[in-house]
C-alpha positions as CSV (number, residue, x, y, z in Angstrom):
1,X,103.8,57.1,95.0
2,X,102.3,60.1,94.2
3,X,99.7,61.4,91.7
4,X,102.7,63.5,90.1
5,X,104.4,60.7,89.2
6,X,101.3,59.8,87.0
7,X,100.3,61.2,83.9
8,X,98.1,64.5,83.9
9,X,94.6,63.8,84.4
10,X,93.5,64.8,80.8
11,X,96.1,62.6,79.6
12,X,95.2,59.9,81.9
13,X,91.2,60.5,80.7
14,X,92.3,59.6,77.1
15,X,94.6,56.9,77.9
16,X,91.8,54.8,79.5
17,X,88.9,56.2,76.6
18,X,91.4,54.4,74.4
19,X,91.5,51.2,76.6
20,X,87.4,51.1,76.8
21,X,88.3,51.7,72.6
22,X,84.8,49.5,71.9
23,X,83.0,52.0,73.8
24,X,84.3,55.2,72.7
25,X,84.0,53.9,68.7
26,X,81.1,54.3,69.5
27,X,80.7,57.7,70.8
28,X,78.6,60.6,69.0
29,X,76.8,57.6,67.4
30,X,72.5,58.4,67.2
31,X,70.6,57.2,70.1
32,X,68.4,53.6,70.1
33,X,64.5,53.3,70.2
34,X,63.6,51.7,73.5
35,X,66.7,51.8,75.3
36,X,66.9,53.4,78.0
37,X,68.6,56.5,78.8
38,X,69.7,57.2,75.7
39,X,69.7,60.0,73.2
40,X,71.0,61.9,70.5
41,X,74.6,62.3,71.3
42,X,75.2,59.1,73.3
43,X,76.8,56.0,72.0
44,X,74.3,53.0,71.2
45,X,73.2,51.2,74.2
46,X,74.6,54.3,76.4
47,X,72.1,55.3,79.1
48,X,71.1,58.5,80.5
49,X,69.8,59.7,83.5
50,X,66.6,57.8,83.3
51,X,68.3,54.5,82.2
52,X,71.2,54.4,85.6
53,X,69.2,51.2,86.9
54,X,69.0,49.4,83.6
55,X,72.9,49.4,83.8
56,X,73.7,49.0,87.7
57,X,74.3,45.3,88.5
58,X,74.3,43.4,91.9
59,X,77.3,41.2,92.8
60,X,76.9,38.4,95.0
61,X,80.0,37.0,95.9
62,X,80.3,33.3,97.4
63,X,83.3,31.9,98.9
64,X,84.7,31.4,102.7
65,X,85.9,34.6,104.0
66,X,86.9,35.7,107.3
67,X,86.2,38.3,109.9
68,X,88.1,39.7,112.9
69,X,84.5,39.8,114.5
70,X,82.9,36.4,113.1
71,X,85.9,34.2,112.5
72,X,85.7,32.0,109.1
73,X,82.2,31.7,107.5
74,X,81.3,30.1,104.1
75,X,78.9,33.3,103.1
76,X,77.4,34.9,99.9
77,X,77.8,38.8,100.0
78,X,76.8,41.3,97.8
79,X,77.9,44.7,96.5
80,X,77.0,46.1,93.3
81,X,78.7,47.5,90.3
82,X,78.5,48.8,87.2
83,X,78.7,48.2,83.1
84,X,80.9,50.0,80.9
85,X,80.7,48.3,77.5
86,X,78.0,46.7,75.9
87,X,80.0,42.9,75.9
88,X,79.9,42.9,79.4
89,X,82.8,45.0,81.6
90,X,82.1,46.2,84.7
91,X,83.2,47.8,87.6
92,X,83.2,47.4,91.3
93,X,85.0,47.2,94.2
94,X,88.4,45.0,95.3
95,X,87.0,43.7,98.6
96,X,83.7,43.2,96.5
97,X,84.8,40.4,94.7
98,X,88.7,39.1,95.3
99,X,88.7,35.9,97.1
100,X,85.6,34.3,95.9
101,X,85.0,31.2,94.8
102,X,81.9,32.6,92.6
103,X,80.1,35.0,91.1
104,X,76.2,35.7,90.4
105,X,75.4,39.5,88.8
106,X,72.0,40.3,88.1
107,X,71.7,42.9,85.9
108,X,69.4,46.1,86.8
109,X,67.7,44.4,89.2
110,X,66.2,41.4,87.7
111,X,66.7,38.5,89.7
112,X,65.1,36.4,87.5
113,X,68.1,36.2,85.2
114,X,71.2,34.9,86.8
115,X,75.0,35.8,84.7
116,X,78.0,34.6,85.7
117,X,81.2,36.6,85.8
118,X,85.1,36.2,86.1
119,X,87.2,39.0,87.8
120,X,89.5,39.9,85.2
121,X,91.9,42.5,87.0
122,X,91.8,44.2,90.5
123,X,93.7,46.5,93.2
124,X,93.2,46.1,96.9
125,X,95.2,49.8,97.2
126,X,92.2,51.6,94.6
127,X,89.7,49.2,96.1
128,X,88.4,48.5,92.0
129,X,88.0,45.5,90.4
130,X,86.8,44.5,86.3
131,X,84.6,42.1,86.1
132,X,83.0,40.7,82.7
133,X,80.0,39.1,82.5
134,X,78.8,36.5,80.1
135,X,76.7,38.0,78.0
136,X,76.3,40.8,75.4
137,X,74.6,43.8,73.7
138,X,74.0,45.1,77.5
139,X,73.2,48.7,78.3
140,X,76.6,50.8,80.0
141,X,77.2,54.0,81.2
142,X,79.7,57.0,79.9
143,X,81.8,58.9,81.8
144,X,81.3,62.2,82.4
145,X,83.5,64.6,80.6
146,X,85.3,67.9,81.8
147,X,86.0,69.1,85.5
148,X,84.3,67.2,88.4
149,X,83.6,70.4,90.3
150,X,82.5,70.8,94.1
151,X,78.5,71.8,94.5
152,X,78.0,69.0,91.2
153,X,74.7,67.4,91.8
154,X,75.3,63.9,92.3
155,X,73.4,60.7,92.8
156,X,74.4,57.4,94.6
157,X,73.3,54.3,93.1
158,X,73.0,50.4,93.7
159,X,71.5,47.6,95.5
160,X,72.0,48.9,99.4
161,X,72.1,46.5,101.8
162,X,71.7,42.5,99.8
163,X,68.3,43.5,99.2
164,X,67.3,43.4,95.3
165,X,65.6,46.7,95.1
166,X,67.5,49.5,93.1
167,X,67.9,52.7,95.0
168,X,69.1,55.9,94.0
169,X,70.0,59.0,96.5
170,X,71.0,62.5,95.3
171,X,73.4,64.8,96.9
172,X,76.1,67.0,95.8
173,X,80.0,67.1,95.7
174,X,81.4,68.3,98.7
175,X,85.1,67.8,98.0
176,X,85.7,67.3,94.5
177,X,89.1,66.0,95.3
178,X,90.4,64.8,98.9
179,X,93.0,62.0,99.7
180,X,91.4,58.6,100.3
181,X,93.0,56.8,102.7
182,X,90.7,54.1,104.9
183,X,90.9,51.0,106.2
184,X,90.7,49.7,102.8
185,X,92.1,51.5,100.4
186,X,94.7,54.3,99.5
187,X,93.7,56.4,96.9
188,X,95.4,60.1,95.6
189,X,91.9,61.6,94.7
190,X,88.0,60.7,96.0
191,X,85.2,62.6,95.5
192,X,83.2,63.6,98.6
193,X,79.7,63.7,98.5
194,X,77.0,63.5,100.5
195,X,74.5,61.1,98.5
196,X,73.8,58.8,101.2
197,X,75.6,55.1,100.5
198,X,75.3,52.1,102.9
199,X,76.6,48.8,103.3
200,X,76.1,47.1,99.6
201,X,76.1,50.3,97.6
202,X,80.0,49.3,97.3
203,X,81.0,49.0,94.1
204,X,78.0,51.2,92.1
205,X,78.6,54.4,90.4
206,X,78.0,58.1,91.2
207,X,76.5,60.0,88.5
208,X,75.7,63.3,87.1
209,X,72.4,64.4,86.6
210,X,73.0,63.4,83.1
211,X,73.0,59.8,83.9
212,X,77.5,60.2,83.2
213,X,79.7,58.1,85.4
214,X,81.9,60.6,88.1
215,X,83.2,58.0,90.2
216,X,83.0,54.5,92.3
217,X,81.4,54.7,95.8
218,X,83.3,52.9,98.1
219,X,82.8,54.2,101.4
220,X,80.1,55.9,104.0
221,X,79.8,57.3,107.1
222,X,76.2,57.6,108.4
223,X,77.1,58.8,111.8
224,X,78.7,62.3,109.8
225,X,77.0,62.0,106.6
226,X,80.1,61.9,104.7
227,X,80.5,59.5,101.6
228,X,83.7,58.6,99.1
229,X,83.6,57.9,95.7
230,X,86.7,57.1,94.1
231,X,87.1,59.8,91.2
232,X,86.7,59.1,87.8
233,X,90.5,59.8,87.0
234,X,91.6,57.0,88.9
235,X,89.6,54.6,87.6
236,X,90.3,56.0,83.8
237,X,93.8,55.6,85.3
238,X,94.1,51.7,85.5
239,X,91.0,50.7,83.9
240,X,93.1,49.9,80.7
241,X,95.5,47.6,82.7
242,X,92.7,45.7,84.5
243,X,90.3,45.0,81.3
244,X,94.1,43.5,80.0
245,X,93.9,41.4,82.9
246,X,97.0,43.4,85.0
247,X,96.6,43.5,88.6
248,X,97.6,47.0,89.7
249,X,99.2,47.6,93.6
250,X,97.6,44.5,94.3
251,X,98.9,41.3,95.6
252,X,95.6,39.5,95.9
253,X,94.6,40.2,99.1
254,X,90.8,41.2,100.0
255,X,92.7,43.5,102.7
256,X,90.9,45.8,105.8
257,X,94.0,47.8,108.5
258,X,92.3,46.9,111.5
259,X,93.0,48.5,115.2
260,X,92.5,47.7,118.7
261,X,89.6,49.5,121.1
262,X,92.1,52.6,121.8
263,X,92.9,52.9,118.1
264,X,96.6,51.2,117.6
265,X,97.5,49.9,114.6
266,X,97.6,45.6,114.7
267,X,98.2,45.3,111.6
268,X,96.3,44.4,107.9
269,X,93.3,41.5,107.8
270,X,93.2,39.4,104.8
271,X,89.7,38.5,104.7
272,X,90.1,36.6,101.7
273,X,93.2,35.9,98.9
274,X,92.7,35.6,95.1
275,X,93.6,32.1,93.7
276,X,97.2,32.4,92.1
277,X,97.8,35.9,93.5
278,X,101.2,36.5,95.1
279,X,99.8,36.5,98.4
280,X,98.6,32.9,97.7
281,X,101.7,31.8,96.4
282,X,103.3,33.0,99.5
283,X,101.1,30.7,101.5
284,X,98.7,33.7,103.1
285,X,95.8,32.7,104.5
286,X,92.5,34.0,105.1
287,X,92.4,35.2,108.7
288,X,95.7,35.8,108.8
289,X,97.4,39.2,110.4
290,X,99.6,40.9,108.2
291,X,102.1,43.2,110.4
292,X,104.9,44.1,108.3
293,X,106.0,44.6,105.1
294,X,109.6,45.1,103.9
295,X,110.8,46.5,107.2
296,X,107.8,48.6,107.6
297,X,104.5,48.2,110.6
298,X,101.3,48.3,108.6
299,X,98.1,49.9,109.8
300,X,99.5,52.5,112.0
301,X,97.4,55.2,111.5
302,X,94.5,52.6,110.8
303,X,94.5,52.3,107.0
304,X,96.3,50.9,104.1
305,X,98.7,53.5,103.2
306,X,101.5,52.1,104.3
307,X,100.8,48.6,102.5
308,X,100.4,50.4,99.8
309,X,103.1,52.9,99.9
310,X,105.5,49.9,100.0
311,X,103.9,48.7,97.1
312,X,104.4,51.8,95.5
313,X,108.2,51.5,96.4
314,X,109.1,48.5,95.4
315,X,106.4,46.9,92.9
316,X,103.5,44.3,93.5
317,X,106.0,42.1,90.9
318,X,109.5,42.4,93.4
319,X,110.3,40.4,96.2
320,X,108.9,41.6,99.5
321,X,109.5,40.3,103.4
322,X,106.5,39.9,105.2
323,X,105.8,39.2,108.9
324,X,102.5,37.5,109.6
325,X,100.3,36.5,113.0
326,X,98.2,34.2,111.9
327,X,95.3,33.6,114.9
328,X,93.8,29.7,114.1
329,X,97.5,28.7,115.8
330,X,98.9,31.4,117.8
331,X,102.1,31.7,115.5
332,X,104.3,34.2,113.7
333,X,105.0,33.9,109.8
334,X,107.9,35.2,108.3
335,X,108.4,34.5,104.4
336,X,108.2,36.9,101.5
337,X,105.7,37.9,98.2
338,X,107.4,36.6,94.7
339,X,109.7,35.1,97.1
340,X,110.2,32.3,100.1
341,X,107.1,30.7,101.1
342,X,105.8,31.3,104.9
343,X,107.3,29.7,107.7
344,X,106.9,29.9,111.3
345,X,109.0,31.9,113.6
346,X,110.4,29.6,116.4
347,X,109.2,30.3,119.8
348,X,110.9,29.3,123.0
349,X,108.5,26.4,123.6
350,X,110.2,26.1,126.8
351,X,108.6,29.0,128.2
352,X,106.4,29.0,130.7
353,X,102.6,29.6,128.6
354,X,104.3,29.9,125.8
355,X,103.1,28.0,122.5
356,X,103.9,24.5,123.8
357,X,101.9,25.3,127.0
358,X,99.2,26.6,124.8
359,X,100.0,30.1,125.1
360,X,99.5,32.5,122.6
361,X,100.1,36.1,122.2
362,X,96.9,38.3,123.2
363,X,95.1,41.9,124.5
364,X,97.0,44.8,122.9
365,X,100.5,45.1,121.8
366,X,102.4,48.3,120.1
367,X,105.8,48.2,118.1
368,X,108.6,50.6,119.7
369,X,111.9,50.8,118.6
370,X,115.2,52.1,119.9
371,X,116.2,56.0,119.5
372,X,118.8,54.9,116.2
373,X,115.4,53.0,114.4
374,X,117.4,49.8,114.0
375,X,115.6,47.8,116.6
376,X,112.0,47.1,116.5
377,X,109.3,44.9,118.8
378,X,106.4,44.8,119.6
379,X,105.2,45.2,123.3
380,X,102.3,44.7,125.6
381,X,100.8,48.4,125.5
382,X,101.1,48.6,129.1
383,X,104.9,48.1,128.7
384,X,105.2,52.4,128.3
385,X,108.3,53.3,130.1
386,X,110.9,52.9,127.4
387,X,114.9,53.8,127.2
388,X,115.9,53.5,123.2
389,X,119.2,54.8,123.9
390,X,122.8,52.8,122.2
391,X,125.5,52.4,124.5
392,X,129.2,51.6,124.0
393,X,131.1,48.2,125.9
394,X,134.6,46.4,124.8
395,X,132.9,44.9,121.9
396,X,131.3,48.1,120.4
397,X,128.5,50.3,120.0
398,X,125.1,48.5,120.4
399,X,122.1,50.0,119.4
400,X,119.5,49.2,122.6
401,X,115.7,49.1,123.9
402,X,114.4,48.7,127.0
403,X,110.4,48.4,127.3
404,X,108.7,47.7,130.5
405,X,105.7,48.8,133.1
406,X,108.6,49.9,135.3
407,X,111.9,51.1,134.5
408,X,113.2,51.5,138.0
409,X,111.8,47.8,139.1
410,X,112.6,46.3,136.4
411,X,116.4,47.2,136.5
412,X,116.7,46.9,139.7
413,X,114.7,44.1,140.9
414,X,112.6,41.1,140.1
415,X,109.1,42.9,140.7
416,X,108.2,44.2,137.0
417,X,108.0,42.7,133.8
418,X,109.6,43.9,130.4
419,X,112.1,43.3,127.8
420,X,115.6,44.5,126.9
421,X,116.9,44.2,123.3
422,X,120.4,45.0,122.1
423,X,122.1,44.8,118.6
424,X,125.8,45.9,117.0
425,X,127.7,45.9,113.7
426,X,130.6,46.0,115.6
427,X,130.1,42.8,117.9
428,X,130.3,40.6,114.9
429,X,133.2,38.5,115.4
430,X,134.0,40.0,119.1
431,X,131.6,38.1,120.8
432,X,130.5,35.1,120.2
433,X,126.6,33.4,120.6
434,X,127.6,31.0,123.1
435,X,129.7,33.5,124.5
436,X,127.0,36.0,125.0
437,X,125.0,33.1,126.8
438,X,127.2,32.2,129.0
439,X,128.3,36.1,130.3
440,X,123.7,36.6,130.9
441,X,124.3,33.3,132.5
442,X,126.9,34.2,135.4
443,X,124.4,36.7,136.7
444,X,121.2,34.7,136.0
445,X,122.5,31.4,137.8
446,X,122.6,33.5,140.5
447,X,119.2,34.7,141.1
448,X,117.2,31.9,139.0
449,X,116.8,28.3,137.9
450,X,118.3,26.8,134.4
451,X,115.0,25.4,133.6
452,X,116.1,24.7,129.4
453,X,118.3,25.5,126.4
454,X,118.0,24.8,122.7
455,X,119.0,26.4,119.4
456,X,117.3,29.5,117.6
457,X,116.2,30.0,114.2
458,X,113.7,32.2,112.8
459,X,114.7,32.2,109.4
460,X,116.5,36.0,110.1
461,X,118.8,34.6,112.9
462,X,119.9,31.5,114.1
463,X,121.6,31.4,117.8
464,X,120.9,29.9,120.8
465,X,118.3,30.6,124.3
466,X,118.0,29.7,127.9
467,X,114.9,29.9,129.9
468,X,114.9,30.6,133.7
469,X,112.6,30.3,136.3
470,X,112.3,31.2,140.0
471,X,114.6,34.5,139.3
472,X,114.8,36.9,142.8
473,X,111.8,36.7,145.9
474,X,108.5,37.1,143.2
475,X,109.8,34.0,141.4
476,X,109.6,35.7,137.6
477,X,110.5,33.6,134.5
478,X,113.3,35.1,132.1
479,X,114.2,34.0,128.7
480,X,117.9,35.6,127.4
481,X,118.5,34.5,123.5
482,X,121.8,35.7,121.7
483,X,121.9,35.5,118.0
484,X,123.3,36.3,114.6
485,X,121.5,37.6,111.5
486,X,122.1,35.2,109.0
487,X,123.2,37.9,106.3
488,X,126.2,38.6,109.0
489,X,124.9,42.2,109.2
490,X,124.9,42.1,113.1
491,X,124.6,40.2,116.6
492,X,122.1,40.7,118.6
493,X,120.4,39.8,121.9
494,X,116.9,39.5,123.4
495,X,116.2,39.3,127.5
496,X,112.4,39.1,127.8
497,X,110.9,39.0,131.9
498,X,107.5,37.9,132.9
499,X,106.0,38.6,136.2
500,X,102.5,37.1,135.6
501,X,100.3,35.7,134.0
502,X,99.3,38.2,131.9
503,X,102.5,38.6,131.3
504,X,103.3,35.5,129.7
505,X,102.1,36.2,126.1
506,X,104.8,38.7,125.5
507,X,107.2,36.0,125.7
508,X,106.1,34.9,122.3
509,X,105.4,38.1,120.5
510,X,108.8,39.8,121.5
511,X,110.6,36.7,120.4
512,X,108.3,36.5,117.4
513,X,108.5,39.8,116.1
514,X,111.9,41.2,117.0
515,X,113.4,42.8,114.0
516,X,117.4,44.8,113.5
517,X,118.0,46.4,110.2
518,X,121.5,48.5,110.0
């Protein structure tokens, strides 16, 4: 998870030199008449300073990707890159390229000439992909060599923007090594700089002022004039395993951790999915909501560290659970990477604007969980008074959470909405589904009206729900579900209260998302 669990960064700088082998064979070799950039000292067809444009491509990538602002769009977008062998590899970034159906690259500029390219290897957690393009004998850059110190002089370069004109900006290193976590990526060491980079420069490389490759911009912020580059030792890192055509803590997603106005975490936005990837094969789509991951809510501090620390854990190869919203239908995904295929979490489609009504979960919802950590759900935001605290009956100890506007009203009257979910080891066995039912249903009957029942299954428990209406003088709707986890692990049930109509789209997303691990 950590760099310390990586090889030392000279070791790693080697390890990749050997991977690029084509390039460094090269190395020490005399420079070439008319190409430019290079010199004495350089390998052929290595630029310097004064040759950075010559080997700077633009990407544009085409394909139907998806926006949390726009919705789905068929679009062309463009980022730019860079080459680091004379047959063709290049460098950019993840969310550049993953997901598209094609590539154009123009190489320094020239539009006039038109190359295809194939994405040979990629990480949404580094944010770097390898591309190759077809063709050869193509000017490339070096990388720099020795310590990437803070106070470098530094310069930004690319195709800012979609427009075909090269830039260049200069600044110097500001951090020469700082944690990189953001809403799409999670990276042990960036560069900070302050060579201006805007939308498009994603993807091209920051150099020295010898024309030598220091790292991959990925990131700006023009409002504080702070800019990322990823740093050189990561990409040296993995560069091998991508040129090989290994995917590295990447499941094929083209992935942003998005948040709501007041900064909570929903969740992870696939924008796009690579053909074949393990995020395809699980039946992802673009658009869709990733939430959790192996037991764990994604995006809570608003970037992808926890995706990626769980792919650090276990392995992009091993068999993950994943919980999915997916927005086009209003429905909850449960299903797993390198594992079961997506399906839809059942809903109680007896519910008042629930999904048969045409309901569908909306405005801002957080996870809690109860005091023990066994029991998570997630919550309208405004549902802030919470009890997490277990308790003990005939049947055992039950871990237990209580979420509502209004503790008081809501367990003591009909007036406030909320939700009340209990689980236990020890109930398994003492108390069964139906039995569970029927003891919520000697109180209910008495204060509402039986208004449905069916059978649960979500693919994690299978049980049994009845839906009420009418309950006490404000008339509120109630759902009570009992169930078991199918592994046997534990029983557990799920009362959920709505007062309003705003109310009514927590029905779904506490029944969709309600989770028990012991």
């Amino acid at each position: 998870m950590n760099s310390t669990t990586r090889p030392p960064r000279l070791a790693r700088t080697a390890l990749a030199a050997t991977a690029v082998g084509a390039v460094a064979a090269l190395s020490g070799c005399a420079g070439l008449p008319g190409i430019p950039g290079s010199d004495p000292g350089r390998a052929p067809g290595a630029v310097g300073f004064d040759g950075v444009q010559s080997a700077t491509i633009q990407i544009e990538a085409v394909g139907t990707f998806v926006s949390p602002e726009s919705g789905g769009y068929e679009a062309a977008g463009r980022g730019s890159g860079f080459l680091i062998s004379p047959d063709g590899l290049a460098v950019t970034n993840n969310h550049v390229v993953v997901g598209a159906g094609t590539l154009d690259v123009w190489v320094g500029g020239d539009t006039r000439k038109t190359l295809n390219a194939e994405v040979l290897g990629s990480s949404e957690c580094l944010d770097l992909a390898v591309i190759r393009l077809d063709a050869e004998d193509l000017p490339f850059f070096e990388w720099h060599e020795g310590e990437i110190a803070t106070a470098t002089d530094v310069y930004a370069a690319g195709f800012p923007l979609g427009d075909p004109t090269f830039t260049m900006t200069r600044g110097i290193v500001s951090k020469a090594s700082t944690r990189g976590e953001t809403p799409w990526a999670s990276i042990d060491e960036v560069i900070e700089h302050d060579a201006r980079i805007r939308g498009g420069n994603s993807g091209g490389p920051l150099v020295d002022a010898e024309g030598r490759l220091v790292g991959v911009n990925y990131a700006g912020n023009n409002t504080y004039d702070t800019n990322l580059a990823i740093h050189r030792d990561e990409v040296l890192a993995v560069v091998g395993d991508l040129i090989e055509g290994h995917d590295v803590l990447s499941l094929g997603i083209n992935a942003q951790a998005i948040t709501d106005e007041e900064g909570n975490g929903l969740g992870v936005w696939v924008s796009s999915v690579a053909s074949g990837s393990a995020a395809d094969e699980a039946g992802i789509l673009p658009g869709d909501l990733v939430t959790r991951m192996q037991g764990v809510t994604l995006a809570t501090d608003g970037t992808l560290a926890d995706y990626c620390d769980v792919l650090r854990t276990h392995g992009q190869d091993s068999t993950i659970d994943v919980h999915v919203y997916r927005p086009s239908d209003g429905l909850y995904y449960r299903g797993q990477f390198n594992g079961d295929e997506l399906a839809p979490v059942q809903v109680v489609e007896s519910a008042p604007g629930g999904a048969a009504a045409g309901g569908a979960a909306a405005g801002e919802f957080v996870q809690v969980t109860d005091d023990s950590g066994a029991i998570s759900v997630e919550v309208p935001a405004s549902w802030d008074d919470l009890d997490g605290a277990g308790y003990t009956n005939e049947f055992g100890t039950w871990a237990s959470i209580v979420a509502t506007p209004d503790m008081a009203a809501f367990s003591d009257t009909w007036n406030a909405p909320g939700t009340w979910i209990a689980a236990s080891e020890d109930a398994v066995g003492a108390r069964s589904v139906d039995a569970l039912v029927a003891d919520a249903a000697v109180f209910l009957t008495q204060h509402c009206t039986l208004a449905g029942a069916d059978v649960f299954d979500d693919g994690l428990h299978e049980g049994k729900y009845e839906v009420y209406e009418g309950c006490g003088e404000p008339g509120a709707s109630y759902i009570f579900l009992a169930a078991n986890a199918k592994n046997g692990s534990y029983v557990i049930t799920v009362a959920v209260q709505a007062n309003a109509e705003e109310d009514l789209a927590a029905i779904d997303r506490v029944i969709g998302s309600f989770s028990a691990k012991f």
